[in-house]
Structure formats: C-alpha cells, structure tokens
C-alpha positions in Angstrom: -33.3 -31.6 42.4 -34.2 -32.7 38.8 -31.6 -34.6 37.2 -30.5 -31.6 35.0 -30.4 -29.1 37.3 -28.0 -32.1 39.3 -25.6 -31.8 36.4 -25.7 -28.4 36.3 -24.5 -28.1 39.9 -22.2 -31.0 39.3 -20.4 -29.4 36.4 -20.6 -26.0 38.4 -18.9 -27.9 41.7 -16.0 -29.1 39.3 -15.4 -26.2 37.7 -15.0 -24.6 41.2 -12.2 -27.2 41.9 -10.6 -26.9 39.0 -10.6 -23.4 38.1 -9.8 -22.1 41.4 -8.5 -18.7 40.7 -10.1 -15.6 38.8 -9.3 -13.1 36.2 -11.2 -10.1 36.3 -11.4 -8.2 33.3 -12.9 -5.2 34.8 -16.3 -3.1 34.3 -18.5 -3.3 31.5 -21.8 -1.1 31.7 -25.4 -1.2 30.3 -28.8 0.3 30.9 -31.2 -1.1 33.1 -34.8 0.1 33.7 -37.7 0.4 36.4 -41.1 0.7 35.9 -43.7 0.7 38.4 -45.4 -2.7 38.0 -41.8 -4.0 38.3 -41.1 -3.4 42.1 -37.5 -4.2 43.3 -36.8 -5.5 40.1 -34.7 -4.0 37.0 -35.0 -5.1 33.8 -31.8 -4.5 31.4 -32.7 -2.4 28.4 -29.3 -1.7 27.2 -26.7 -4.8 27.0 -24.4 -5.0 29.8 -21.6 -4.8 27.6 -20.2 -2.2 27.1 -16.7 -0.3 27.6 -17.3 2.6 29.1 -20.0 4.8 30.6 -20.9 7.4 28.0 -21.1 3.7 25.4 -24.2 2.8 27.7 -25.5 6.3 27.5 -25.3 6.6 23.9 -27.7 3.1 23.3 -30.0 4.9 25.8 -30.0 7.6 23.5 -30.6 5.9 20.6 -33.2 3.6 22.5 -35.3 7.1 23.5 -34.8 8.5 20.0 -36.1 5.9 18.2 -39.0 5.2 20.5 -39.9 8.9 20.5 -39.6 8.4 16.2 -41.4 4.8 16.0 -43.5 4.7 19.2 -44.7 7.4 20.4 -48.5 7.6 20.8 -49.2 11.3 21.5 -47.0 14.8 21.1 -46.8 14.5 24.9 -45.4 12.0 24.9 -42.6 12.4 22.0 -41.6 15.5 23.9 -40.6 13.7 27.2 -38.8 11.5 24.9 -36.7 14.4 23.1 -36.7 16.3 26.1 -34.1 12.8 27.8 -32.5 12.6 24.6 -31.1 16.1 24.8 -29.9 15.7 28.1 -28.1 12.8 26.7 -26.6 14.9 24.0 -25.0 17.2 26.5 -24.6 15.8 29.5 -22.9 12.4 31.2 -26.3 11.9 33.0 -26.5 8.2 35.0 -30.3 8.3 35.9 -33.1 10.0 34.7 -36.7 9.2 34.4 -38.7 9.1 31.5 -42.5 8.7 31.4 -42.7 7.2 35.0 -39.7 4.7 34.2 -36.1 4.8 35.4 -33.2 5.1 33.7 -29.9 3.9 35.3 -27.0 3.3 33.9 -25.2 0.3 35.6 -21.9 -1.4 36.0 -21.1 -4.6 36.2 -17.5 -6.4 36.8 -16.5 -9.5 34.5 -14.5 -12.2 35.1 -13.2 -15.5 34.1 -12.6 -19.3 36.4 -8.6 -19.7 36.0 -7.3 -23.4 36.3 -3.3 -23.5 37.6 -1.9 -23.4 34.8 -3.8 -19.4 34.2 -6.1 -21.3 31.2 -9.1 -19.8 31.3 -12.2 -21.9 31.5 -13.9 -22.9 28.6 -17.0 -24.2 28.3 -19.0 -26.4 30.6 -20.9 -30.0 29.2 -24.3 -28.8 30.5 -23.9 -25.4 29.0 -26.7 -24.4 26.6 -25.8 -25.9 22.6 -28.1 -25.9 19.6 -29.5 -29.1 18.9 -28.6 -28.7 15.5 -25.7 -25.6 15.1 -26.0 -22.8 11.9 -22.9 -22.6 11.1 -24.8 -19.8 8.1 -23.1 -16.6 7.9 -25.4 -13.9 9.6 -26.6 -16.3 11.6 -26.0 -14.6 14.5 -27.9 -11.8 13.6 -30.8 -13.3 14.1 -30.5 -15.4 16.8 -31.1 -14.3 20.7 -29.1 -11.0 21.9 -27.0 -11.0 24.9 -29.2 -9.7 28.2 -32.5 -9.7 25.6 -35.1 -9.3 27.8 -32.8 -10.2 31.3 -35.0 -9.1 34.4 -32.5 -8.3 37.3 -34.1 -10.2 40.5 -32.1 -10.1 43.2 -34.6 -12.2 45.6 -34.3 -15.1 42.4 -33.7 -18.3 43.5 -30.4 -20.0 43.6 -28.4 -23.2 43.2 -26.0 -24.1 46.0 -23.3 -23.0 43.5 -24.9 -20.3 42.6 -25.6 -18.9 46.3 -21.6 -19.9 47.0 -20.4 -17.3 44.1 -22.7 -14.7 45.2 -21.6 -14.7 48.6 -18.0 -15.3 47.5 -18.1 -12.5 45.1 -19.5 -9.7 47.7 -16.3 -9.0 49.3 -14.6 -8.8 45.3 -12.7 -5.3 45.7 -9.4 -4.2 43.2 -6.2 -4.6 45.1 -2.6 -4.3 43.7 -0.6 -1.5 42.4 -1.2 -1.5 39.2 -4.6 0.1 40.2 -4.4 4.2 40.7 -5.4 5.0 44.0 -9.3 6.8 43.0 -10.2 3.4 41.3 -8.9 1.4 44.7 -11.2 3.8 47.0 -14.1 3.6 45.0 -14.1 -0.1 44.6 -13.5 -0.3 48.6 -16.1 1.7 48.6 -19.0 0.6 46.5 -18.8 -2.8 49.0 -20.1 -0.7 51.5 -22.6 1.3 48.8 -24.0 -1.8 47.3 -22.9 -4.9 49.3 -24.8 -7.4 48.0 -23.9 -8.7 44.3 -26.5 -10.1 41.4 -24.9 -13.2 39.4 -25.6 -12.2 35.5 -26.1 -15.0 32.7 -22.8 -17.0 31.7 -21.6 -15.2 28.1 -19.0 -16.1 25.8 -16.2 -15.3 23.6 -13.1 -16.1 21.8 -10.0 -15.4 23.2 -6.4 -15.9 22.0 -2.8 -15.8 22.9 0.3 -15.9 20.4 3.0 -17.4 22.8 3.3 -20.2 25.7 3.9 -17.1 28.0 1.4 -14.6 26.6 -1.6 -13.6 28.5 -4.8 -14.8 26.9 -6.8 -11.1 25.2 -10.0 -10.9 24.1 -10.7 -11.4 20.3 -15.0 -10.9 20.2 -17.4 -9.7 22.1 -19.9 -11.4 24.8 -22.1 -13.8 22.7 -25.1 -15.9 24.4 -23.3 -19.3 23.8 -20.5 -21.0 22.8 -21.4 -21.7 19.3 -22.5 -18.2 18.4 -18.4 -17.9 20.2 -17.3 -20.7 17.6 -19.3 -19.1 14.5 -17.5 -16.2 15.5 -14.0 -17.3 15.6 -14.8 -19.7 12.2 -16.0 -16.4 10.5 -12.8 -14.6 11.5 -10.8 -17.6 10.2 -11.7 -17.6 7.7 -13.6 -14.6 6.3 -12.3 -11.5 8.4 -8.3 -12.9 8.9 -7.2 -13.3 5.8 -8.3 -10.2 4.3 -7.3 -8.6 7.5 -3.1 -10.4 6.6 -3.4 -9.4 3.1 -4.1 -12.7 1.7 -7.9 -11.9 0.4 -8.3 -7.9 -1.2 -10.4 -5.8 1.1 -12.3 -5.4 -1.9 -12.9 -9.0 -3.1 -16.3 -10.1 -3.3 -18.4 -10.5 0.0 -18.6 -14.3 -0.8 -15.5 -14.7 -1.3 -13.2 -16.4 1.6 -10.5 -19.0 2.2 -12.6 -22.0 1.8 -13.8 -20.9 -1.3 -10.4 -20.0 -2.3 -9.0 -23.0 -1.3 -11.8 -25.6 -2.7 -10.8 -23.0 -6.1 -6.9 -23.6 -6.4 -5.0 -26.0 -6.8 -2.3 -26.2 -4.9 -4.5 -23.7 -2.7 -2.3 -21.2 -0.9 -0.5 -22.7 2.5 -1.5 -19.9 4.9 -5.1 -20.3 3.7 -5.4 -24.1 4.0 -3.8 -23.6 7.7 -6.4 -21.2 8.3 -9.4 -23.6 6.8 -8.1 -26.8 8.4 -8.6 -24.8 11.7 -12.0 -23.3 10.7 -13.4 -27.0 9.8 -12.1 -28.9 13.2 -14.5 -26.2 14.8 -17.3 -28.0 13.0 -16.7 -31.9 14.0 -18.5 -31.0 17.4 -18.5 -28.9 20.7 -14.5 -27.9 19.9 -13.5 -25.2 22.2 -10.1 -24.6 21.2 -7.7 -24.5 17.7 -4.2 -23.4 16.5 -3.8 -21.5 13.6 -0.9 -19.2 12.1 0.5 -19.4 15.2 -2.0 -18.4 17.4 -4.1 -20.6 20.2 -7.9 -19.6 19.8 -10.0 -20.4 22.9 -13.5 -20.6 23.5 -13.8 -18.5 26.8 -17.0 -18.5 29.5 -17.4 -15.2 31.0 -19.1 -14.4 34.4 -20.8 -10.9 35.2 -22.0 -9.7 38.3 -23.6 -6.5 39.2 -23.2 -4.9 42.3 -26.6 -4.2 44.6 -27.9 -1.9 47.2 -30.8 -0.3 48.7 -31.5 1.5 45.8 -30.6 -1.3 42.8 -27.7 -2.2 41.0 -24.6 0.2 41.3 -24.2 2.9 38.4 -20.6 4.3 37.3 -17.9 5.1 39.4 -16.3 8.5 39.7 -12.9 6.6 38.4 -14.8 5.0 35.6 -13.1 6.3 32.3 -15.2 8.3 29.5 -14.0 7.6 26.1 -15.3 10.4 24.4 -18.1 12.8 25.7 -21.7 13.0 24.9 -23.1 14.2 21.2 -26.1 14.5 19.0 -25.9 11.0 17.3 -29.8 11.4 15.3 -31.1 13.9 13.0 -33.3 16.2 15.0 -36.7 14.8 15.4 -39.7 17.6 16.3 -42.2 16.7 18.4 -44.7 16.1 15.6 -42.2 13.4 14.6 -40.7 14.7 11.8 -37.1 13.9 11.1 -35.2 17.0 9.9 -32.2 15.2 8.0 -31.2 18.9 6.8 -30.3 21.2 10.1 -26.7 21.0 9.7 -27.0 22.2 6.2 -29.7 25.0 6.7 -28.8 26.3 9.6 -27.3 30.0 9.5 -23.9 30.8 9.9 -22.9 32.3 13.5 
C-alpha cells in the first residue's frame, strides 16, 4: 500500500472508532445512464442529489431537451429526443431508453459517522483540499460538480475500509416507528431486490444547530469538498445572512456585504462584526466548525451508497414521495430544431 493510500485507511480506521454510530438522512435520487460500450457499468448523468423522484426526472428532462436543441446531428435523431422528453412531461417514468442508452432514475441513501456525543463527523486530514483555497465569490461555479462524470463500477476495487462499509451497509434497512409501514416493507424489501450496495464519493456540507440539545439540520447542499462547504457557509455569513435578518436591504448592491460594511463604519454594527469575525476564522486554515449569532456551524462529510442488483443500481421506491408531478418545463422545440417561445400565446382558445 503506498504511503497515501496508508493514511487514507488509517484516517478511515479511526473515524470507524470514533464515530461509531450513523445518521441516515434518507434517499436522495439522480440519473444514471448505460450505454452499450459501458457493460455492467452506469455512469451518473444527473447528480445524485436530489429530493425527490420527479427532481431527478425533471434534470433528465432538461438534459434530453437541451441535447435534442444543441446536439442533435440529424431530424432522427431530435425526434427520439422529443419523443423521451414528452414522456417526461406527462408521466413519472423511471427508465426509458433513448438512442440505444438507458435511462434510470436511481436512489441512493445518505448518511453521516456519529461520534457519542451525536456530533457528526467532520472532515478527515487526508480528505481532498486545494493547495491554494479561492475563497472568490462564484468560485464554486466553476469548479468540479458533484458526481461530474462518476462511473458506477461495482466490480471497483476497494480498500479494507472501504470493503468493511460495503458489507456493513448491505443489511442497512429503516426500522423504528417513526417510519409508515409502506416505507418499512419496501426498504425490507429492496435488500432482497438489490442486495449488494455501491459506496458513492464522500460529499460535503454545512450543517447547524441553535441549541446544546438541538439536532444538527442541513444548511447547503452536497459540495465536492470541504472548502467549496466552507466558501459556502463564509458566503452565507456573510453575504446571504444578513440580508436574510434584515441587517443588509434585499436590494443593496450585489457587492455589498458585512465585511464591506463593517471595514465602512465605524463603530461597524455588532451583529455584523459577530458575523465577520466568524466568516474570517474560516480562512486561517482547514476550520471545520464556528459560532455565530448563536448558532454552531459545522462542516459535515456525507456518505452515499446506492443500492445494486442484477439489473444495476435500485430506482425509486413505491413509498418514495413526489413533490409535485411532471410538466412541460422548455419551450416546444420541433424536430427541425426550432424553439417556439410563443405556443402558449398563439395557441387557440378551447
């Protein structure tokens, strides 16, 4: 073993030890596809992500409009294109195929390392860090995308660690009461469906809690590491929080935040020095964690894994909620690619 894949699997080994118990957050789906050069494997085309079922259709949707707009190379194939796309306008469809490639919508479970005190884990010393962090604003933008071209292998090779969760993590079913009894069956049941489980890449977020005795809740989305995480929370400091409290105007100008307002004043204004003092310990080095306003900002690590079977990875449950249904979400685009912006407008009344 090279000497950092050893403190990889040393770090992994301690975390096991010291975070023994797990939160899972529940499902989160995506879009994974399967070509025919690609064999047993998947590759994700939509970010595993989301909330909800008919989120990981809608990307899809947008995914096959805009390559039917963009990409297309023949009228042939911009109709096969549309022709998915309006399925996905009017119906919760899970699989379809599309020029020779498969569609599936998948589910994955996420869930956090708890240490006994029910912190969650934060980030690990051989987890990935810029050599030199962009703290810019918009940075993120154009840096790597979560899942970006993620192939799902299955037959991969492991660490020890690595092998450990995955054979851990088969037998993972809900269990409790606070679970209705459809979501209980189907997760008993998809072990038997798909028993083999697929370890996804580490993500991260910010998380936060307001109390000694409050839970820890989500406050970002899954980012690739845990300075995109710490951009994140310093933006929201700083930039989204205040105006959020009502201590910058919605309307102020886009540069405008607390450290500006602060290096401005003087005296600057309490709540926004409190909320800059936090911001700036982010950026003295790998800081995981701060207090501002009264509120305990972590940076989290978040685990996926996807459920497998014969077939691939596992698609939606019948328990899994929709938040809303499917709908047109482009202009209509004909199959000589023209965008018709005006078909609401011109149509004729019923």
């Amino acid at each position: 073993m090279e000497p950092v894949e050893a403190a990889i699997e040393a770090d992994a080994v301690q975390a096991a030890l010291s975070h023994r118990a797990l939160a899972v957050r529940g499902p989160l789906f995506g879009v994974a596809a399967q070509a025919e050069e690609d064999d047993w494997r998947w590759r994700v085309v939509v970010e595993v992500t989301h909330g909800c079922p008919q989120q990981a259709r809608d990307s899809l949707n947008s995914l096959l409009w805009f390559r039917a707009k963009d990409e297309a190379k023949s009228t042939e194939e911009r109709r096969a294109l549309l022709a998915a796309v309006a399925r996905l306008e009017k119906e919760r469809v899970d699989e379809l195929t599309v020029l020779d490639t498969r569609y599936r919508v998948v589910r994955a479970e996420e869930y956090a390392g708890l240490d006994a005190r029910g912190d969650v884990e934060m980030p690990r010393p051989t987890d990935p860090e810029p050599l030199t962090p962009d703290w810019s604003r918009g940075a993120g933008a154009q840096g790597p995308r979560i899942d970006a071209g993620l192939v799902l292998d299955p037959g991969a090779p492991l660490s020890p660690s690595q092998a450990a969760e995955r054979l851990t993590m088969r037998s993972l079913v809900y269990s409790g009461s606070r679970f209705p009894a459809p979501v209980l069956a189907d997760s008993a049941h998809a072990v038997e469906t798909h028993p083999d489980v697929l370890l996804m890449p580490t993500a991260f977020l910010v998380v936060e809690r307001s109390g000694v005795d409050d839970t820890w809740t989500p406050a970002s989305g899954l980012l690739v590491t845990a300075h995109d995480a710490r951009r994140t929370l310093d933006f929201s400091l700083v930039w989204w929080g205040p105006r959020h409290r009502g201590l910058i105007p919605f309307d102020a100008e886009m540069e405008t935040d607390a450290r500006t307002l602060v290096a401005d004043s003087d005296p600057p204004a309490p709540e926004l020095a409190l909320l800059v003092e936090a911001a700036d310990r982010l950026r003295t080095g790998h800081v995981n964690q701060v207090q501002a306003a009264g509120t305990l900002y972590q940076i989290a690590r978040s685990r996926r894994l996807l459920r497998w079977g014969p077939d691939g990875p596992e698609g939606p449950r019948p328990s899994d909620i929709n938040t809303h249904a499917p709908e047109a979400l482009h202009p209509r685009l004909d199959e000589d690619g023209t965008v018709h912006y005006d078909t609401a407008e011109s149509d004729p009344a019923p």
